[in-house]
C-alpha positions in Angstrom: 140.9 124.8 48.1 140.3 127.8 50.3 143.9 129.5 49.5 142.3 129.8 46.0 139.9 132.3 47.8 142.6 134.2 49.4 145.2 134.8 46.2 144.6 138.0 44.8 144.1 136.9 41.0 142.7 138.8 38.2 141.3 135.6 37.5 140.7 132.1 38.9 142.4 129.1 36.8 139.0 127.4 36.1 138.4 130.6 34.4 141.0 129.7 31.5 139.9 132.8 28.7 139.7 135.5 31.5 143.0 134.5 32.8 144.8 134.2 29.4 143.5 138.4 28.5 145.3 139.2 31.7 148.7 137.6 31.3 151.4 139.8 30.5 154.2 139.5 28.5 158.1 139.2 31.1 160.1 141.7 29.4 161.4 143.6 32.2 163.1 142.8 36.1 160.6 143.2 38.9 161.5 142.8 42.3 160.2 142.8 45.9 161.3 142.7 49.1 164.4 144.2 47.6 165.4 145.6 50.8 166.6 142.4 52.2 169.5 142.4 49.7 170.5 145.9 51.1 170.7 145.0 54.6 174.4 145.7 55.8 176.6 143.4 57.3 176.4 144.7 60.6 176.1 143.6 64.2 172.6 142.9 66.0 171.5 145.5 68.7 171.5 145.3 72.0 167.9 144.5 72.3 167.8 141.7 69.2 170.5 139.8 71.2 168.9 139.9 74.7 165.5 138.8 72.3 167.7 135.4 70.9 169.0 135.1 74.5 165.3 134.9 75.9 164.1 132.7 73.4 166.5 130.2 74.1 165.4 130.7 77.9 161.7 129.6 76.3 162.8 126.9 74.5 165.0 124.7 76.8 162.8 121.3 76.1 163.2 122.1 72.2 167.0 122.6 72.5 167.4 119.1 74.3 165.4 117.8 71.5 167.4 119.8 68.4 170.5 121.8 69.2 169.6 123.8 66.2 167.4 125.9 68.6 170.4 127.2 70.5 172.2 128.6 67.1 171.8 132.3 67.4 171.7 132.3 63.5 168.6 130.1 63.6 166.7 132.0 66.1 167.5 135.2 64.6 165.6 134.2 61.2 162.4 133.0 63.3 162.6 136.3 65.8 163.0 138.7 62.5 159.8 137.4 60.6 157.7 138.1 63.8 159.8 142.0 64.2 161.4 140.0 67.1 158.5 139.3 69.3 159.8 136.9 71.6 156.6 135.6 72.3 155.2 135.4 69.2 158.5 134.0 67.7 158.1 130.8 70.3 154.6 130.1 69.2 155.6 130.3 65.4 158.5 127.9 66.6 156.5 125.3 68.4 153.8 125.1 65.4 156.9 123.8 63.2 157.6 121.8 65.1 154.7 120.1 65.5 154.5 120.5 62.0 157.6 118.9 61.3 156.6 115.9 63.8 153.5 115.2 62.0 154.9 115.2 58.4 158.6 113.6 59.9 160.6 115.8 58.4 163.9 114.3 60.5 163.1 111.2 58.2 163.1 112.9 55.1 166.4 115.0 55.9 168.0 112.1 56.4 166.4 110.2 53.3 167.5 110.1 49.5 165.5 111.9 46.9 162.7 109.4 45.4 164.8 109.3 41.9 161.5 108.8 40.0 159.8 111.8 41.6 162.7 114.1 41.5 163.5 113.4 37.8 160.3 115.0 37.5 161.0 118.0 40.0 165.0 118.2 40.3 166.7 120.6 42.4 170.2 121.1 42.8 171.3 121.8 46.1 175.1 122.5 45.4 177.0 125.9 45.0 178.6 128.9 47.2 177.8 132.3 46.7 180.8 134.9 47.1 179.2 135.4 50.7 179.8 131.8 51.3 175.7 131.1 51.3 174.4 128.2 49.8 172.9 128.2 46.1 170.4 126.2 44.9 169.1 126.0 41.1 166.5 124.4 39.0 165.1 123.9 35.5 162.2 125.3 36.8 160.3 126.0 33.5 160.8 121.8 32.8 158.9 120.7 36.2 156.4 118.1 35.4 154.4 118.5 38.7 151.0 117.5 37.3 152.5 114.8 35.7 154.1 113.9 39.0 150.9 114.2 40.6 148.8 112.2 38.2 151.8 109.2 37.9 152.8 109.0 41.5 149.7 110.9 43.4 149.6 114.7 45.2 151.1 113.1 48.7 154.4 111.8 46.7 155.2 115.4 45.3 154.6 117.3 49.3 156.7 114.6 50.5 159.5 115.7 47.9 158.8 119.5 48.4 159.1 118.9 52.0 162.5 117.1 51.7 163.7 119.6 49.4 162.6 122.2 52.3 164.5 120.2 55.2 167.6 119.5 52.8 167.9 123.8 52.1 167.5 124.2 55.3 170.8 122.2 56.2 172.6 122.9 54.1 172.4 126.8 54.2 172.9 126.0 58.7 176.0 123.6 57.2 177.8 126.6 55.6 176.9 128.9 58.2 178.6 127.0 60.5 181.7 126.2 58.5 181.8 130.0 58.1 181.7 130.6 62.1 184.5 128.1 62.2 186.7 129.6 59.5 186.1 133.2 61.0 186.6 131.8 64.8 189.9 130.3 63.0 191.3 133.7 61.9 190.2 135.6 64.7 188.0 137.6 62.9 184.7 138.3 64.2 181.7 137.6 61.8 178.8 139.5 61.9 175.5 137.8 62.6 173.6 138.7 59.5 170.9 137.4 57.8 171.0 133.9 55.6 171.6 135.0 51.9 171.2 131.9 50.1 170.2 131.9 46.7 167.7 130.0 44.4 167.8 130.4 40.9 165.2 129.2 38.7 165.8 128.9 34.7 162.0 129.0 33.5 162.3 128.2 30.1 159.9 125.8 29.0 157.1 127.0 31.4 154.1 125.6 30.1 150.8 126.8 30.5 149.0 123.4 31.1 150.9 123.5 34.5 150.3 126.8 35.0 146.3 126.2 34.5 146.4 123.1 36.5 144.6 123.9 40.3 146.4 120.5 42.0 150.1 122.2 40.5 148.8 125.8 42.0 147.9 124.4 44.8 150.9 122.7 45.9 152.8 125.3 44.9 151.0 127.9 47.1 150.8 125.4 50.1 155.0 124.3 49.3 156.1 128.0 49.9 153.6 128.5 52.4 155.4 125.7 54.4 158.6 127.6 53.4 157.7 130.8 55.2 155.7 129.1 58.0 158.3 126.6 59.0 161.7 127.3 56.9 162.3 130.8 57.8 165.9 129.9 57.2 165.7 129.5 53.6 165.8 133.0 53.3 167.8 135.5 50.7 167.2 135.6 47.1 165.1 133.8 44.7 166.2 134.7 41.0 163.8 133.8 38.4 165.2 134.0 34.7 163.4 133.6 31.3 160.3 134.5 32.5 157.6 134.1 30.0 153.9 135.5 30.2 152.5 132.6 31.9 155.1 133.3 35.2 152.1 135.8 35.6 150.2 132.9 37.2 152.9 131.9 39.2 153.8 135.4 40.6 150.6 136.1 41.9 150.4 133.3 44.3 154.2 133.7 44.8 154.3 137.2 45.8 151.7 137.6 48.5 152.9 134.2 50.7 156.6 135.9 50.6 156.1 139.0 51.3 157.1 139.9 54.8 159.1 136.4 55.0 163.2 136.5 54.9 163.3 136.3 51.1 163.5 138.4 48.3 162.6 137.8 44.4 163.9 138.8 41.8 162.2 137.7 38.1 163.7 138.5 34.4 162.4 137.7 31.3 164.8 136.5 28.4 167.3 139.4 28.5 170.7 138.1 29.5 172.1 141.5 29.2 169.3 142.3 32.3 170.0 139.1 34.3 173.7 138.0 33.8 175.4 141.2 35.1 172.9 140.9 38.1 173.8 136.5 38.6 177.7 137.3 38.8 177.9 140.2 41.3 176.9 137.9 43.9 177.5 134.5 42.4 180.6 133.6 40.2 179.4 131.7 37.2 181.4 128.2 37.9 179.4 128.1 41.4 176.1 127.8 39.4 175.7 124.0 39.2 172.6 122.6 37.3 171.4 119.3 35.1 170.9 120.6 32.4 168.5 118.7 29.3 165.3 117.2 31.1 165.9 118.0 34.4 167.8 114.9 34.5 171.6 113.2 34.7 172.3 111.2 31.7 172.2 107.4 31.8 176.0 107.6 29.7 177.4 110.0 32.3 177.9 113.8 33.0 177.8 115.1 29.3 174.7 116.5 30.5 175.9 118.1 33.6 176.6 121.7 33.0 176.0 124.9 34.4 172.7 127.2 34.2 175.0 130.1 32.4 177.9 127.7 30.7 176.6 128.6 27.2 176.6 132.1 28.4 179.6 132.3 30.1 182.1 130.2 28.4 
């Protein structure tokens, strides 16, 4: 477990006493990468377009392969996290997608959700911020990944991280594309900005156990990781709400695998009155669809469907 070595904890989690002294209570909003949410809607320059233009040049065997590598919007996010080094972009490009071969990610896009494995580890992928990005939520704090891991083994839980990757993925180049039409439809000329796709994470119910559990760290270090490396897409926002003490853990592997990626984090403890105003200025409330309960739809129907905020808002 070499990443072990390379996240900058206080502590290790074999080191279960040490670690517990350092965790700190989630009372407040912390951010980084808070920038990203400031960037304008504005234009590229001259010199990021003629960098997407060459890439494509680069690329010609990849775009007869995927036409997603001609979709200026998807270069753009691979260009960006290499400060639009053409040649440095091309390489990251070509490692996904040997990547992607290897772990055949087309297959899993394509695939349903292993309903066992994702009752353990559901995602929603559903909702439209005001922007018209995708949103994605979760019952974050009610993951069961070591249980996952010990019921249907570690390679069953990357295959479902992975397919929740490629699924994000297309849906956020889905609406992107449905919003070039509807702008190309009114003659109105859309900017080429960056993806601002959300994922919202209710951690109530965190647990420690998971938190202390290296095969649970571990895959989630290596599943954002992959995110970064090969999803640059999946960029935006990732709003974390209910925080307890133990998101300490979580943060600190978290925080130095996104930072200089296309995404931004944003983590509140239980204060609504901190988190709610923040949600709605970018999302309205009905858009935030979640299973709520166990992290599961109920066998009678949708009485358990809901929505992350209903009690709050309505």
């Amino acid at each position: 477990l070499s990443w072990l070595s390379q996240t900058p904890f206080s502590s290790r989690p074999c080191k279960q006493k040490s670690l517990l002294q350092n965790l700190k209570t989630v009372n407040m909003e912390f951010t980084f990468n808070e920038e990203l949410q400031k960037i304008p809607e504005t234009f590229l320059s001259k010199e990021e377009l003629t960098a997407i233009e060459t890439l494509k040049l680069r690329i010609q065997d990849l775009i007869q392969q995927n036409e997603d590598y001609s979709y200026d919007f998807y270069l753009m996010h691979w260009l960006r996290v290499q400060k639009y080094n053409v040649d440095k972009a091309e390489t990251m490009i070509r490692e996904a997608v040997k990547w992607r071969t290897e772990n055949n990610i087309q297959n899993l896009l394509e695939e349903d959700f292993d309903q066992a494995v994702d009752a353990k580890l559901h995602v929603d992928l559903n909702g439209i911020t005001k922007e018209g990005y995708p949103i994605n939520c979760a019952n974050a704090g009610k993951f069961r990944v070591r249980e996952a891991i010990n019921i249907f083994g570690k390679d069953a839980v990357y295959r479902h991280w992975f397919q929740i990757l490629a699924k994000s993925e297309r849906y956020i180049l889905d609406a992107r594309r449905k919003m070039d039409r509807e702008s190309k439809a009114t003659n109105q000329q859309l900017s080429l900005s960056y993806a601002k796709s959300w994922l919202i994470m209710n951690m109530t119910g965190l647990s420690l156990l998971e938190m202390l559990s290296v095969d649970v760290l571990s895959v989630m270090a290596t599943t954002f990781q992959n995110q970064v490396k090969y999803f640059p897409v999946i960029g935006g926002t990732i709003c974390c709400v209910n925080a307890n003490k133990f998101f300490d853990v979580a943060f600190k592997i978290i925080s130095p695998i996104l930072k200089g990626s296309n995404v931004s984090v944003y983590v509140f403890g239980t204060n609504e009155e901190k988190w709610k105003p923040f949600i709605l200025t970018h999302i309205n409330a009905d858009q935030i669809q979640l299973v709520v309960g166990n992290g599961t739809p109920s066998e009678k129907g949708n009485e358990n469907k809901g929505c992350l905020l209903q009690k709050v808002y309505t």
